[in-house]
N, C-alpha and C positions, 0 to 999 in steps of 0.2 A: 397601365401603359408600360410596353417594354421601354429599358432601356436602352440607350447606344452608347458606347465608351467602348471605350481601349482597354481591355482588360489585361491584365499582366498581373502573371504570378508564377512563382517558381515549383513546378508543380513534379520537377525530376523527385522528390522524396517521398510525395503524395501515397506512394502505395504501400510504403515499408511500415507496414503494420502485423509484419512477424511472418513475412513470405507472403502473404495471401493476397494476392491479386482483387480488388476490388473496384470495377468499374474503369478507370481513367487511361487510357493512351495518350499519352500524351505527344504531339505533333514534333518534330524537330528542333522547330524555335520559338517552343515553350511561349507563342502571342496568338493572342487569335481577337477578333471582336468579340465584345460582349454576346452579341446575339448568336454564334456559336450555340451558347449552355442553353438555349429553350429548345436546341433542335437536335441537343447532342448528348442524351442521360446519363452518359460515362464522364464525360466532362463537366454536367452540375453537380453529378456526385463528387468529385474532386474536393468541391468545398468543404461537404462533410468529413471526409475522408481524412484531409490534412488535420481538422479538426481533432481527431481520433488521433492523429499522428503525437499530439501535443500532449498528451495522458500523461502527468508525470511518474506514473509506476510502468511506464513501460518498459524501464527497466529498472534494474537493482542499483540504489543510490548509494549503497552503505551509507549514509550518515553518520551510523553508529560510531565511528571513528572519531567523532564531534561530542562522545558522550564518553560517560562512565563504562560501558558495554566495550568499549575496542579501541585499538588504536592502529595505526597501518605503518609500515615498510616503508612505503612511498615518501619521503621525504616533501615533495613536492605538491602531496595530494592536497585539495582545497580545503577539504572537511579540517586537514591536520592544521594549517594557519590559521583557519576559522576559530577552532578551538585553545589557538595560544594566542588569542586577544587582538586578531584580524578584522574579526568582523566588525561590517561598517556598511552604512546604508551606500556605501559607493563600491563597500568588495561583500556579497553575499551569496553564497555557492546554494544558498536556499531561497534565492531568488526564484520564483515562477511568476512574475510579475507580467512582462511580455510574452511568455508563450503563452500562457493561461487567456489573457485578455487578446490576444491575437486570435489565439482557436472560438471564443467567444464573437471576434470580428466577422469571423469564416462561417460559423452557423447563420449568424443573422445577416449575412449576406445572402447564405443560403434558402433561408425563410422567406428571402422576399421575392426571390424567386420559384419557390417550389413548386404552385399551382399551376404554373404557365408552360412547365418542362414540356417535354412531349416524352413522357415514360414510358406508355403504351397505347399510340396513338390509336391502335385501328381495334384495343377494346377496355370501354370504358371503367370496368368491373376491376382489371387488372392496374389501369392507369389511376384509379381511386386508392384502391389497396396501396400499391407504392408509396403515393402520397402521405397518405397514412403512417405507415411505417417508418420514410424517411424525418417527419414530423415528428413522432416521438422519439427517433431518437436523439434526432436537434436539440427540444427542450430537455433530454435526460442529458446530453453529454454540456450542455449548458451549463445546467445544474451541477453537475461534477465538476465543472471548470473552475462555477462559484465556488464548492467548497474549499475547492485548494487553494482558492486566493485567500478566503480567509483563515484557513490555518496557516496559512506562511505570513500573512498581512496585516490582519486588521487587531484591532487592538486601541490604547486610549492615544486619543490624538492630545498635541499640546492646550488644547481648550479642555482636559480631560471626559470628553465625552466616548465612549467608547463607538471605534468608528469601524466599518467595514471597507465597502469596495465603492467605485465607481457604476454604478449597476446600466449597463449598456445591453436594450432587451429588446432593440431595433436596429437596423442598418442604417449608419451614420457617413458622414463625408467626413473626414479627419480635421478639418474644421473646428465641428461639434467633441473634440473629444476631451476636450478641457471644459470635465463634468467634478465634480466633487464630490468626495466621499459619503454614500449613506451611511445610515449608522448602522451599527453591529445589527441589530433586531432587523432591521430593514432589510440590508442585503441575504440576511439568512431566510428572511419570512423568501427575499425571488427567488432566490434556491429552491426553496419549498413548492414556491407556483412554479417552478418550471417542473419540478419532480412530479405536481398533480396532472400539468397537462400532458406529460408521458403519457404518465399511469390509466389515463383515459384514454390512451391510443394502442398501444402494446398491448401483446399476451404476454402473459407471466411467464412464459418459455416460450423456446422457438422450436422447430421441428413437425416434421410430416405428420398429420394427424387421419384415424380413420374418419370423424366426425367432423361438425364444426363445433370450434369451443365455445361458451360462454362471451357474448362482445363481438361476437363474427357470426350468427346465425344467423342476417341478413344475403349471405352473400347466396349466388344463386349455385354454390358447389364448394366441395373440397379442395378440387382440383384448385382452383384462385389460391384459397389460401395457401396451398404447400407451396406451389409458385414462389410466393412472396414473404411465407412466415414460416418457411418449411425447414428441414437442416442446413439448408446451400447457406444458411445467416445465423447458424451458430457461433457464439461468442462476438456478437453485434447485440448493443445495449438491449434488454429484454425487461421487461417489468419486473423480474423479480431482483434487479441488477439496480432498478430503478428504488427498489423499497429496501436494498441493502446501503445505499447511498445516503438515501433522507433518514435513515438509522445510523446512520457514521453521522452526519449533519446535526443531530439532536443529540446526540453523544457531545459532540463540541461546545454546543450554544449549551449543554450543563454543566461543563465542565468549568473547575474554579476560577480561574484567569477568566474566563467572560462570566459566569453567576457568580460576583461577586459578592452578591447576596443568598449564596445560597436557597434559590427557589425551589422549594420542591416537586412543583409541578414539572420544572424541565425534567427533571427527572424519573418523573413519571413519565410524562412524555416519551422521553429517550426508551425509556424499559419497555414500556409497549408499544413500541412500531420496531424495535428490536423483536421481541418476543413475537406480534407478528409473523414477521419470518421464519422465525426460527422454529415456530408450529408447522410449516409447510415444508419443511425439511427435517432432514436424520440425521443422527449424531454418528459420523463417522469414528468407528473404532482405531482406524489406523490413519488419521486425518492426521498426525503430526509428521507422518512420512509423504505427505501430499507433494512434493517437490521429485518424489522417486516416483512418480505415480506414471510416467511416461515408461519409465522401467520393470516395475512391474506388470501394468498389461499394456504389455507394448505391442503384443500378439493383438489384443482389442479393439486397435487404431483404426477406427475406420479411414474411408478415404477423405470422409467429410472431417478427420481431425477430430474426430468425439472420443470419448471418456465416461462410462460409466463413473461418477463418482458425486458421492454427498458432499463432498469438504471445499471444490472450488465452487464459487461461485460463477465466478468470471477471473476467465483468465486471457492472456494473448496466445494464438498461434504455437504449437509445437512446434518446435525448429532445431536443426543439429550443430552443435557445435561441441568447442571444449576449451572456448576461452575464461570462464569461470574458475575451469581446473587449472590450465596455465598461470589464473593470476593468482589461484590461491591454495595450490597446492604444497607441503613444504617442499625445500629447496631438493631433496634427494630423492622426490618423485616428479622431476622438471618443473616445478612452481615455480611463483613469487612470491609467495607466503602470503601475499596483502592483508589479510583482515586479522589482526589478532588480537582474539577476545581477552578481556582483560581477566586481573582475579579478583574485583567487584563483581565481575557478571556469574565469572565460575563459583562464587561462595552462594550466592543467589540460589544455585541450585540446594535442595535440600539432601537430608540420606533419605535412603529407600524407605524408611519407615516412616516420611512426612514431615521428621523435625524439622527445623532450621539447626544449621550445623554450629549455631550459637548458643543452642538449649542443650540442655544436661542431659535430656534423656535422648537426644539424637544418637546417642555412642561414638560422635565423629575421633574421628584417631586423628590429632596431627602429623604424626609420622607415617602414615599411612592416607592422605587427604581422598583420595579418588574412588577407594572403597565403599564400595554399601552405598554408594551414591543414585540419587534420582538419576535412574538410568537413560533422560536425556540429557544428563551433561554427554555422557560416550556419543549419543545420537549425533548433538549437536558441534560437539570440540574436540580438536585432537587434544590432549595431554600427554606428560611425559610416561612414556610406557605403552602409551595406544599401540595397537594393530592396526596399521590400513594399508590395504591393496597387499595385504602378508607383509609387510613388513613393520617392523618394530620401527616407533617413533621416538627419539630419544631428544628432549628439550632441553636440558639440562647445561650448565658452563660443560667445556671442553667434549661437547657431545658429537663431532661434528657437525656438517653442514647445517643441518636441521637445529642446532644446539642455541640455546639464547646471543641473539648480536652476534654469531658465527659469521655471517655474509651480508650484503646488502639485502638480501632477499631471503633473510629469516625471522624469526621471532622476532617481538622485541618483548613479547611476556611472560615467553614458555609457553604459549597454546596457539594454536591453529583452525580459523571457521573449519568445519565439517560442515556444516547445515547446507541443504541447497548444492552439493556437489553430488556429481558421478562418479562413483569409484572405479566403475568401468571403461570411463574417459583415460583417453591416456594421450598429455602432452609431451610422452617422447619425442624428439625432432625424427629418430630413425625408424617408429614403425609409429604416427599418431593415429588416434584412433577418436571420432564425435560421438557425443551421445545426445538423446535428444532429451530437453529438458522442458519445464514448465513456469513458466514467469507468471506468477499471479496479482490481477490485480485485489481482488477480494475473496475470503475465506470464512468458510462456517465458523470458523475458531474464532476469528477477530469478531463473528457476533454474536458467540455464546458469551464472550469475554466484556464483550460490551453491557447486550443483560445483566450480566451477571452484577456487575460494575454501576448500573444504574439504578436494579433491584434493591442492592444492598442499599444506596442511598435514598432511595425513597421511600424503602418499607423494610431496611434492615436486613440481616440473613438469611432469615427461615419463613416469611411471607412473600406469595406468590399474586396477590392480589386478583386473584381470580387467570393467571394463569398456570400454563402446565407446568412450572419448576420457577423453585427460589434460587437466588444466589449460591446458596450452599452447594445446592442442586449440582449445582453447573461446576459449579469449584470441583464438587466430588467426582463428576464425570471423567473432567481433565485430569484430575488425580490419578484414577484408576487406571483410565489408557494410558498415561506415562507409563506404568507400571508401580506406581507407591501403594506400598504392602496395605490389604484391607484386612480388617477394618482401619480405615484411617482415622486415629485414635487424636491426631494432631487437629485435624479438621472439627471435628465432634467435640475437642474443648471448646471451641471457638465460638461464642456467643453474644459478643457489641459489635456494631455496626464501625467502629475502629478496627478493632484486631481483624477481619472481615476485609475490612478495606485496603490494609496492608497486605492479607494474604492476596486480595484478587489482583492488586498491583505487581505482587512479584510473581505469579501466574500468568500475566500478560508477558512481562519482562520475557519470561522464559518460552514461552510458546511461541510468542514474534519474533526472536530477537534474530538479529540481520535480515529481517524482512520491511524496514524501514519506520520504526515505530516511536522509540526508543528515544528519539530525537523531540521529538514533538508531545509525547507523553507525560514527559519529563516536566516541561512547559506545560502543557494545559492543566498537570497537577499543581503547579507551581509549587516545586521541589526546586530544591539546593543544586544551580547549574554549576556550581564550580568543586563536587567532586570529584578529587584527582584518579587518575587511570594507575590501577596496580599491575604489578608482575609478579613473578615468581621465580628466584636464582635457587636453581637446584646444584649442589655441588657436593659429594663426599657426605647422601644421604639426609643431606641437609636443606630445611625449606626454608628461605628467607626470602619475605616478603618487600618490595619495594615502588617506591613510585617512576612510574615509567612517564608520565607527560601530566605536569599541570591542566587544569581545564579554568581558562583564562574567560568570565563572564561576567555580566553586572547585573545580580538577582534584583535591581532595581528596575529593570525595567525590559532586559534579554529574555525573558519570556514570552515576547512579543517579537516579532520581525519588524523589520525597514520598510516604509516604501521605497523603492530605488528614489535617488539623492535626483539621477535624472529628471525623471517624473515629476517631484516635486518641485524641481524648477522650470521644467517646460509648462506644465499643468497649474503651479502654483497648488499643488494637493497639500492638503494639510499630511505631517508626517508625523508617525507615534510618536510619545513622548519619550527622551533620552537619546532619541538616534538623530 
């Protein structure tokens, strides 16, 4: 039976999901009744739509600012108080508490709605189809909402049971919403059912097909499906979006902070529904310039916003700007400098020939630090001495503008993100120039890195268990395309499931990093949160290394998130232990 009620929602933001117009006009004064959305498709999509709105990689968080990887300019930034002993279950800038669980309110609102829409009243075949489509991608964006509640969330509550989310997988009256936390296994297992009932609605791609695919042979033509599964809903959830997600999900539920037991089955698990995917895809050669990739074939662009490319998975909307460059450009090319990677992250990198620049046979030179280096640090950092946009980047004391602590809007390490900019952006105020860029939420890389990362734990380096590549495999891939000289002689020593493990960690480090990783990594390793952020004072030739910001944390129990303080006193939800 329909309902009747007063519907109200604020729906002016509903469409900003990276430029693209999808479905909703919304009327003047933003009210309408309820029975409106079964007579009106633009306006039951809305639901969905906001939903989408709420993605928390929609855009770039840096967090890394909150880690050993960076620290920022911005005096005022969140991340930076977070990380000198702020954080509190009443100030947490890695809250996703209320969006997350709001966009989850917006789908199953949506859900209970969906059959009664009128999508296309006057043919049934099309008016199915819809259904269909907008159905899975309810339960996949559901499922993705899960996951981020519990990597920000869940964790051992004061009963020490390890606990997840409130799992809300019906349309409630706000009444009902003082539910109580399931446990970890629990809420991950709905993740998982909302990930299968996608997977059983979707195509693993979307786009114009000559035939019909495999799961759509019923229909009575082509023509339906390109309609509704064709380009016009590229980069709208797709099964293959859906099986990179339950592979990030299994990745978590292995990881040490929740398999406190070390199970090796999650492990297993995680590597093959990783692997999975990653059989259905190619290993992109130049997938660590994937952020230029708008730049490179920009000529390519269709009008549908497509991309020949292996390495995104899904991503948002190409769109033109140049505020990334304005905020994080150095000072003497109109920046802010904001993101400055530290020299924890810069030693991270190894020399060109694979060592670590801690091993003897690396040849690293102190007085020469930058040389012979794995040639993504240049990819990713300015350093002192870089070229960028032709100019020489000087970081050093009394360098100007650009020089360590020279301005408010310099350094404060000696280095400068590069990763994720346009160098053909140009935030001069007298001739600006956009460029269009690419925000990704998912990447080949982050699931080779995954495999890689779960292989090794469940069957060590060099076995593949009946699939197409082992751990090593994958290490040496990324090797190569960095460019670290082959034969990698560093790799090929490497044979415990330790040494293995350390390399595949600082591999992630480097291939994510200011992609929002780093923060959370950290944490489900349960590693040491209170390494301090280094710099570099370069003066009269001279490299002295020093600590640029404490990292203020409590390894007893800051590997876990808050539930907001609110919550648990409106709700009475149990909250992790220590916060």
């Amino acid at each position: 039976m329909r309902k009747t009620k007063l519907y109200m929602i604020s729906f002016v933001s509903v469409l900003i999901l990276g430029g693209c117009e999808w479905g909703l006009n919304p009327e003047n004064d933003n009210h309408s009744t309820f029975d409106r959305i079964y007579d009106d498709p633009a306006y039951a999509e809305g639901l969905l739509i906001t939903a989408y709105t709420l993605i928390p990689t929609n855009s770039y968080r840096f967090d890394e600012t909150a880690t050993d990887d960076a620290v920022t300019n911005d005096l005022t930034n969140t991340y930076l108080y977070m990380a000198k002993g702020m954080w509190t279950a009443e100030y947490n800038p890695q809250d996703l508490w209320k969006n997350c669980n709001r966009g989850i309110l917006y789908i199953n609102e949506f859900l209970d709605v969906i059959d009664e829409v009128a999508w296309k009243p006057n043919d049934s075949e099309l008016n199915s189809l819809f259904i269909r489509r907008l159905k899975g991608e309810s339960y996949a964006l559901r499922g993705i909402l899960k996951y981020y509640l519990l990597r920000n969330h869940a964790g051992p509550g004061t009963s020490g049971e390890m606990l997840g989310i409130p799992i809300y997988d019906s349309f409630i009256q706000p009444s009902d919403f003082a539910m109580p936390r399931a446990s970890f296994t629990e809420s991950a297992q709905s993740a998982y059912d909302d990930f299968e009932k996608a997977l059983s609605l979707l195509p693993l791609d979307y786009g114009n097909k000559a035939d019909l695919p495999d799961g759509f042979k019923e229909l009575n033509g082509v023509d339906s499906y390109n309609f509704v599964m064709g380009d016009a809903v590229q980069q709208r959830i797709s099964g293959r979006i859906v099986k990179a997600f339950k592979a990030k999900l299994a990745i978590l539920e292995a990881s040490p902070i929740f398999n406190v037991d070390n199970d090796l089955t999650l492990w297993t698990k995680a590597a093959n529904l990783n692997a999975e995917l990653l059989d259905m895809g190619k290993f992109d050669p130049k997938g660590n310039l994937f952020y230029l990739k708008a730049q490179i074939d920009a000529g390519n662009i269709t009008a549908n916003d497509q991309l020949d490319n292996n390495e995104i998975v899904w991503r948002r909307p190409i769109s033109s700007s140049r505020t990334m460059e304005v905020d994080n450009f150095p000072p003497s090319l109109y920046g802010n400098g904001r993101i400055n990677p530290t020299q924890n992250l810069v030693d991270a990198f190894p020399m060109k020939n694979g060592y670590p620049i801690t091993d003897s046979r690396s040849n690293f030179d102190p007085s020469n630090p930058y040389d012979n280096r794995d040639p993504r640090l240049e990819l990713y950092i300015i350093y002192d001495g870089s070229t960028y946009k032709n100019k020489k980047i000087n970081t050093g004391v009394n360098a100007g503008d650009n020089g360590l602590n020279a301005r408010v809007n310099s350094t404060r390490t000696g280095y400068y993100m590069k990763k994720l900019l346009r160098e053909d952006a140009n935030p001069n105020p007298a001739s600006t120039s956009d460029q269009q860029h690419i925000i990704v939420h998912i990447r080949q890389t982050e699931l080779f890195l995954n495999y890689a990362e779960a292989a090794n734990e469940a069957w060590g380096p060099s076995a593949n268990a009946g699939n197409h590549f082992s751990a090593k495999d994958v290490i040496a891939a990324i090797r190569k395309r960095a460019g670290i000289t082959q034969p990698d002689t560093y790799l090929e020593s490497i044979t415990t499931k330790d040494d293995m493990r350390e390399l595949i960690r600082n591999e992630r480090r480097l291939e994510l990093c200011f992609e929002g990783f780093r923060f959370w990594d950290i944490r489900r390793w349960n590693l040491d949160l209170t390494e301090v952020a280094k710099g570099v004072r370069i003066e009269n030739g001279q490299y002295n290394y020093f600590m640029v910001e404490d990292r203020v944390y409590d390894n007893s129990y800051m590997h876990y998130g808050p539930i907001p303080y609110t919550e648990v006193l409106k709700y009475s939800l149990e909250q992790n232990a220590g916060w």
